[in-house]
N, C-alpha and C positions, 0 to 999 in steps of 0.2 A: 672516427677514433675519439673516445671521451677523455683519453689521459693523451701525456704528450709521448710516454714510452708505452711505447705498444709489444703486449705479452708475446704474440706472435714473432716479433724481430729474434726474438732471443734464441727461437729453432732456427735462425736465419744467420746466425753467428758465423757457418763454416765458409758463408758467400764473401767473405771482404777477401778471402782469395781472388775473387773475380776480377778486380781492379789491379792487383798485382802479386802475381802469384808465386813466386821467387819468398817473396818478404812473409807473404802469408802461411809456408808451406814450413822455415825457419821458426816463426811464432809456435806454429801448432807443434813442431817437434821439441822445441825447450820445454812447451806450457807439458805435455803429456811425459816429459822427463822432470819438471817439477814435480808433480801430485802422485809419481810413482814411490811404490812402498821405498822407503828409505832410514833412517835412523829416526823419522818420526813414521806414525801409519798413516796411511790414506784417513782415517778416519781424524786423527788429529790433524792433519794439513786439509782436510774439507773445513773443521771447526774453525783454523787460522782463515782461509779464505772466506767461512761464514762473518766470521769477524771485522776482519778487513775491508769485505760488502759493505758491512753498517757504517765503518769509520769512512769510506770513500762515498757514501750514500748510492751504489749501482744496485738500481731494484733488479736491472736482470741478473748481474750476481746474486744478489741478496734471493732472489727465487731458485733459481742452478745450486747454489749452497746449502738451502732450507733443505731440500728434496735431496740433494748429494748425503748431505751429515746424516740426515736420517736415513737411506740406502745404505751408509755403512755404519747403522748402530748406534748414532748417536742418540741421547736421549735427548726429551724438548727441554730438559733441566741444564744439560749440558750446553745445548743450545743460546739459551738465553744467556747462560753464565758467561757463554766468549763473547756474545752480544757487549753483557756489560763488562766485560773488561776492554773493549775497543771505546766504547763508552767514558772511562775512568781513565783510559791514555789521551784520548781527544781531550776532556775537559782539563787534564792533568798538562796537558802542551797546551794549551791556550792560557792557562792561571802559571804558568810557569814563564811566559813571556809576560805576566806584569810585572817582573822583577826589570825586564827593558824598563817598561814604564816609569816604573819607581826610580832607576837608576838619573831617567831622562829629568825627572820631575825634582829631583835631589839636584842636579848641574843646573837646573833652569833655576830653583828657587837659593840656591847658596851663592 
């Protein structure tokens, strides 16, 4: 294997039932009642989880979602764009906990 996630594991996803199949069987029924048409569409809750892929860094998400959003019509324009708005929350929650900082550096220096 030349990388540490291996592309193959990810058709291999329905196996973690094996080890306990009660908990696994529960997952698979919520996750397949998440992504069902609802007051968003499949095709915007694919872009949310293409998103959330990037923010959480899971390549095999991040691959499942690239191929999903496009199956249901996304464009690669649209693609990128939730890209970078996962992007822009990430950076936006990390520059938004230096006001901790500042607060820490303000008691420490007064």
């Amino acid at each position: 294997m030349s990388t540490y996630y291996d592309p193959k594991d990810l058709g291999k996803f329905g196996e973690i039932a094996e080890f306990q199949p009660a908990l696994a069987e529960k997952f698979f029924s919520w996750y397949g009642d998440v992504f069902a048409e609802g007051a968003l569409s499949q095709r915007e809750k694919s872009l949310i989880a293409l998103a959330v892929a990037h923010a959480v860094q899971c390549p095999y998400c991040i691959d499942a979602y690239s191929t999903d959003s496009l199956q249901k019509g996304a464009t690669e324009e649209m693609m990128m764009e939730a890209v970078h708005v996962a992007a822009a929350i990430r950076g936006g929650a990390s520059l938004v906990h230096g006001v901790m900082m500042m607060n820490k550096v303000k008691e420490v220096t007064m």
